[in-house]
Phi, psi and omega in degrees: 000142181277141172249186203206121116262127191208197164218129196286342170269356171258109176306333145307326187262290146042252171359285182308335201251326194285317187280347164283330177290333190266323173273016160063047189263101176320124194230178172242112180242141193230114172311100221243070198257102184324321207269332193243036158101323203289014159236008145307340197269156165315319190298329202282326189290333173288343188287306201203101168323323188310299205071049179243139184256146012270159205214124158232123170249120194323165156284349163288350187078037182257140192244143157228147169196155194108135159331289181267354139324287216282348169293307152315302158312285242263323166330321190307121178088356177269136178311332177314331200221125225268174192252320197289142202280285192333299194282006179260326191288267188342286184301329176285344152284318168295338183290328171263337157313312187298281203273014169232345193248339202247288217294333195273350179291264220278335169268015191235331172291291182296330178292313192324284206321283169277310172290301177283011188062008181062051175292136194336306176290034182214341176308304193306328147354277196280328203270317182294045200242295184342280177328282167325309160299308180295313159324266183323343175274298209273358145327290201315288187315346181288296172303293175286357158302328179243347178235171171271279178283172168281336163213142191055177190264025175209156199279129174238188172298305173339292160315301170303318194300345210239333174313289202327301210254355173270311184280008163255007181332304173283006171283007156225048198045039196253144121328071218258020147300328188268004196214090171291301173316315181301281160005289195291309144351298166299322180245355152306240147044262197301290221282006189291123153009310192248026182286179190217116173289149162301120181266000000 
């Protein structure tokens, strides 16, 4: 059994836990909490130079970590990660979209908001955020006007990378009143058997 470390509050370990819930992937999950240090310690550095979550360790005791890699390994052989080269190509575009264009916006927005509470030296910030964010949604909102998912006709990792950290959105102030395709998307999403919420 693999073990995961991560926080159910974090949209990158988020990712990992959703897609283990639509792929029945038997796990250990060991709770990671960043704010008191605990990927700072030695033992956690041996895991991961980064010192970062989400974190797996294989049962040979082989380790990966960054989000979207570890979405990809666990995808492998599954309708999650497409067999066609172009549409593997496709989802690793949305996947880099996610983390250069989306996750330093909107997820960076809500932690100021919700893990730090919107402390004074963070507001001016947290409002240059905005933009940026809202850009990465009316990309997102574009796509999905014309499409059900981001590659193909059935939810791939593409989807879980951009899922995780858009549907807390407003929780770093975006509006997600304002991206109806997104909405719907979301609760596509949201209405699957095995879905899982954030905790």
């Amino acid at each position: 059994m693999i073990k995961i470390y991560g926080d159910m509050q974090s949209g990158n370990c988020y990712k990992v836990a959703l897609l283990c819930a639509f792929l029945d992937v038997p796990h250990e999950w060991i709770h990671t909490d960043i704010l008191k240090g605990q990927t700072q310690s030695l033992e956690f550095e041996k895991l991961n130079p980064n010192k970062k979550i989400p974190l797996i360790v294989l049962e040979d005791n082989q380790t990966l970590w960054e989000s979207n890699a570890i979405l990809n390994y666990l995808a492998e052989g599954t309708d999650f990660l497409p067999e066609s080269t172009l549409d593997r190509a496709r989802v690793l575009q949305w996947q880099f979209f996610e983390q250069y264009s989306h996750e330093p916006f909107i997820a960076v927005a809500r932690y100021i908001n919700v893990y730090l509470g919107m402390p004074d030296d963070r507001k001016q910030e947290f409002e240059m955020k905005q933009a940026g964010g809202n850009k990465a949604l009316s990309v997102m909102e574009q796509h999905l006007k014309e499409n059900q998912y981001f590659v193909g006709d059935s939810l791939t990792i593409a989807d879980i990378s951009l899922f995780a950290y858009t549907h807390v959105a407003h929780e770093g102030g975006f509006d997600l009143g304002l991206y109806p395709a997104i909405q719907q998307w979301i609760d596509k999403i949201k209405a699957d058997p095995k879905f899982i919420p954030m905790s």
